[in-house]
C-alpha positions in Angstrom: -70.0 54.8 56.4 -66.6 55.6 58.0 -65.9 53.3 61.7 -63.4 55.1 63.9 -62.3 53.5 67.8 -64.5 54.2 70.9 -61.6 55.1 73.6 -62.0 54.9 77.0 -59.8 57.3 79.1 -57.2 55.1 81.1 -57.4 52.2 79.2 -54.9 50.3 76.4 -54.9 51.9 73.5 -54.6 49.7 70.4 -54.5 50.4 66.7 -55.9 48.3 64.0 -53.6 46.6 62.3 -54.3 44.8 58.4 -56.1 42.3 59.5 -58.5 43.5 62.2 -59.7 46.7 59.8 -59.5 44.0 57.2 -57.5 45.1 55.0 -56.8 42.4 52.0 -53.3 42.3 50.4 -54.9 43.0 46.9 -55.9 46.7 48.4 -52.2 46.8 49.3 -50.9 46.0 45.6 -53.8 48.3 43.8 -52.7 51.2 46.1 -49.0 50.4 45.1 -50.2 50.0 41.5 -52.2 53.6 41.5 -49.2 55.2 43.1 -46.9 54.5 40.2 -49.4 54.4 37.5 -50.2 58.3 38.5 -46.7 59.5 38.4 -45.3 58.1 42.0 -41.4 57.2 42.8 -40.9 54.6 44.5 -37.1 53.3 45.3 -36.0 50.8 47.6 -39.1 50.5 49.9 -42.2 48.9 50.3 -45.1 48.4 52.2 -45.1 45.9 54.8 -46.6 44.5 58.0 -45.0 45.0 61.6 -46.0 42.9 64.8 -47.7 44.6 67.0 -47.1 48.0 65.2 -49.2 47.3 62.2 -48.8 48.7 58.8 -45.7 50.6 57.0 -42.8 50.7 55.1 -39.4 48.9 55.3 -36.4 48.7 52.9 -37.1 46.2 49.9 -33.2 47.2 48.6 -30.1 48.8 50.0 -31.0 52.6 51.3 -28.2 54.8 51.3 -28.3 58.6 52.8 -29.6 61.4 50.9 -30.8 59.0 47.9 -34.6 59.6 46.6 -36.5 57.4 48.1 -40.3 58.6 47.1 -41.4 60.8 45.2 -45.0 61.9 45.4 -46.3 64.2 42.1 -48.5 67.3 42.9 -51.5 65.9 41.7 -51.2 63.4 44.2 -51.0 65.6 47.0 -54.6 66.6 49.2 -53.7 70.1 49.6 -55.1 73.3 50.1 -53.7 74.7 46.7 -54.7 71.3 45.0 -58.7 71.8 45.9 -57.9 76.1 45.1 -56.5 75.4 42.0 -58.7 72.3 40.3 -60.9 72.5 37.8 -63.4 69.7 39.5 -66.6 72.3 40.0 -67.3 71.1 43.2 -63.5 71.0 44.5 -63.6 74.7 43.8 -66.8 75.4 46.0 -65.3 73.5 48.9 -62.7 76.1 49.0 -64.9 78.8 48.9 -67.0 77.4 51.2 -64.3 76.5 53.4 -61.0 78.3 52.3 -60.9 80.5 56.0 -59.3 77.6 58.0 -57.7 75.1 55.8 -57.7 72.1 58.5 -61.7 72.3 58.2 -60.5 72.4 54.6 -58.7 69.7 54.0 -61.1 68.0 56.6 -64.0 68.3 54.1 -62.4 67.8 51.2 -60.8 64.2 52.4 -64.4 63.5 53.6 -65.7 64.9 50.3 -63.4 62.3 48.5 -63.8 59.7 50.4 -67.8 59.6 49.9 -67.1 59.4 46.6 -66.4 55.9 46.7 -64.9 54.0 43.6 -65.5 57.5 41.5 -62.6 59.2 43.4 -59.1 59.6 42.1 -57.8 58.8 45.8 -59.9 55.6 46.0 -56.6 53.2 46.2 -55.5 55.2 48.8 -58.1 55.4 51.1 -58.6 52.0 51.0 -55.4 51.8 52.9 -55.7 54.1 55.0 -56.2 53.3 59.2 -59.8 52.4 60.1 -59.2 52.8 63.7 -57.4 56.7 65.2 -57.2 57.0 68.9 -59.0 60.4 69.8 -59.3 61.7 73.1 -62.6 62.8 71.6 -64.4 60.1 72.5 -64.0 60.0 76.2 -67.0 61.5 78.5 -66.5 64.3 81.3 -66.1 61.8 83.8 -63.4 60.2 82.3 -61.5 62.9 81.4 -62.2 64.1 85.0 -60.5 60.6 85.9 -57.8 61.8 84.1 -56.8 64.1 87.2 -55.3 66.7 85.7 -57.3 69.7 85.3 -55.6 71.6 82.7 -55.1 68.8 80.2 -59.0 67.4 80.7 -60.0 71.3 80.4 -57.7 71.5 77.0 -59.1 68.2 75.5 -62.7 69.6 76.2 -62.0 73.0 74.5 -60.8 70.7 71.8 -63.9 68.6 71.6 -66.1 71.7 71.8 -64.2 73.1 68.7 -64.1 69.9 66.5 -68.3 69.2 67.2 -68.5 73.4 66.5 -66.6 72.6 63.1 -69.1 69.3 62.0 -72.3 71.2 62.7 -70.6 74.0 60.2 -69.6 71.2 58.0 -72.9 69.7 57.5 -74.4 72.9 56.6 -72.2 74.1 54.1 -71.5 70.6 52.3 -75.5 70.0 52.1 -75.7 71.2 48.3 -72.4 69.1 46.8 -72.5 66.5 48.7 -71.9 63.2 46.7 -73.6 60.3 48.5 -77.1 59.8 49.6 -75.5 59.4 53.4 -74.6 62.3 55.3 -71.0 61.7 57.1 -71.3 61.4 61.0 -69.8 63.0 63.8 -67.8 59.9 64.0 -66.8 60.3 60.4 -65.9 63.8 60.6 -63.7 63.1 63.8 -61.7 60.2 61.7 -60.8 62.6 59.0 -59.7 65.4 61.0 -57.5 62.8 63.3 -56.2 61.6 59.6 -55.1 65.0 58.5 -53.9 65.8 62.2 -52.0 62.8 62.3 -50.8 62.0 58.8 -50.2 65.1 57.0 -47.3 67.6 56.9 -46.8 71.3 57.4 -44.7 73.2 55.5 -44.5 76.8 56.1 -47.7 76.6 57.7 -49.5 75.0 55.0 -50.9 71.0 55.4 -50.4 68.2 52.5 -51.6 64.6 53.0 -49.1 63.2 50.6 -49.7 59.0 49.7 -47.3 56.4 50.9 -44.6 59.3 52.5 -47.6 59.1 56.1 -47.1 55.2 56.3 -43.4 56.2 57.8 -42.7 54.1 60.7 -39.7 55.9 62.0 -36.7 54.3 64.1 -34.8 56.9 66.4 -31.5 58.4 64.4 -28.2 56.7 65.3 -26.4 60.3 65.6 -27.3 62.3 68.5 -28.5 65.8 67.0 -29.3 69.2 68.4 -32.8 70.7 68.0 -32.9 72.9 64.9 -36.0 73.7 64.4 -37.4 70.9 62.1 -34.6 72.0 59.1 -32.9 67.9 59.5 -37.1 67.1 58.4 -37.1 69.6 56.1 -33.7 68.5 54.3 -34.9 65.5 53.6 -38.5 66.1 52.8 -38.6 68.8 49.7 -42.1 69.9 48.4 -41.8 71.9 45.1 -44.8 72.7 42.2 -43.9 69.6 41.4 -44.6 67.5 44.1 -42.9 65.8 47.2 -39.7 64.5 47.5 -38.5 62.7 50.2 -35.0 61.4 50.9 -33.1 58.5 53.1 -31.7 60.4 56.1 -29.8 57.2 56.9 -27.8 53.8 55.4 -30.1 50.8 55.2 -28.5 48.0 54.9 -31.5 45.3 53.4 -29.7 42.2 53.1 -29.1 43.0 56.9 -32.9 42.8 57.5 -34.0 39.6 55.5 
């Protein structure tokens, strides 16, 4: 089954990189090949590996502002209206099932998928994905109480409380449609929430895990801005019917880079 990170409270904090989780450059390429062969963009970038940052993408061409640099079809997109909507029996019990808080959702169906093994249509990309998600989760009372501050220890525990609330609800409801003869673990649960927490994107409330546009490893904008309530993020990220499109909010320069 899934692996996720023990942390301790107070100590470094490091994330997997390729070769620790091993990750094998032929699971790179396949992902790269699924993405296009199902209907993915792909212009000027590719996937890459970053000392002591890990995995993500850099420009493989020049990158100038406002051209397309991904675009990710519907179909490709773990959403909400992607489980509603499909005509996969099962998908469309998961959202009854689970349809009343669409993070527990998206939770279960990524789970759901992922237990699927070589049979799911996201195979290539999970295979890519991070073994290894910091999470607060794991640390004890005591070391959260080490923490000394009261109101954020008292938060994370609320937090905690909620997620264990939401895999005890998960295992009950999933029992009859669940595709593998191993039931996911606490652990397991607690990876794919931190995935969808961490990876995904909201648009008017609603969450998408959208392929290759989460491996973003972003470098602070040259221009100074004022806040504007996400709209710079939203101009450059677009999500239609027909998928995801995501623009260059900067010049890249590549020749610069090699």
């Amino acid at each position: 089954m899934l692996s996720t990170l023990l942390i301790l409270c107070g100590t470094a904090l490091v994330v997997a990189d390729s070769a620790s989780s091993g990750l094998k450059e032929s699971q790179v390429r396949a992902f790269k090949q699924w993405f296009t062969d199902k209907g993915g963009v792909v212009n000027g970038l590719d996937v890459a590996e970053f000392e002591g940052m890990g995995r993500g993408i850099q420009a493989s061409d020049d990158v100038v502002a406002d051209q397309e640099v991904l675009f990710i079809p519907a179909s490709m997109i773990l959403s909400a209206n992607n489980v509603k909507t499909s005509d996969d029996r099962d998908h469309q019990q998961l959202f009854k099932l689970f349809q009343a808080d669409e993070q527990e959702l998206l939770t279960a169906f990524l789970l759901f998928e992922y237990a699927k093994g070589d049979n799911s249509f996201w195979k290539p990309y999970f295979d890519v994905l991070p073994v290894y998600i910091p999470n607060l989760g794991h640390c004890s009372a005591d070391e959260l109480d080490g923490l000394q501050h009261p109101p954020f220890a008292n938060e994370i525990k609320r937090t905690n409380k909620k997620t264990r609330a939401a895999y005890q609800n998960f295992l009950i409801k999933i029992n009859e449609i669940w595709p593998s003869s191993e039931a996911a673990t606490e652990l397991d649960y607690m990876w794919a929430a931190s995935i969808i927490d961490s990876r995904a994107f909201r648009f008017q409330g609603s969450i998408n895990l959208a392929p290759f546009s989460d491996m973003f490893n972003y470098q602070p904008h040259d221009a100074v801005r004022q806040p504007n309530a996400g709209n710079f993020f939203l101009k450059h990220h677009k999500l239609t019917s027909a998928g995801l499109q995501v623009t260059a909010d900067r010049f890249v320069f590549y020749l610069l880079l090699s």
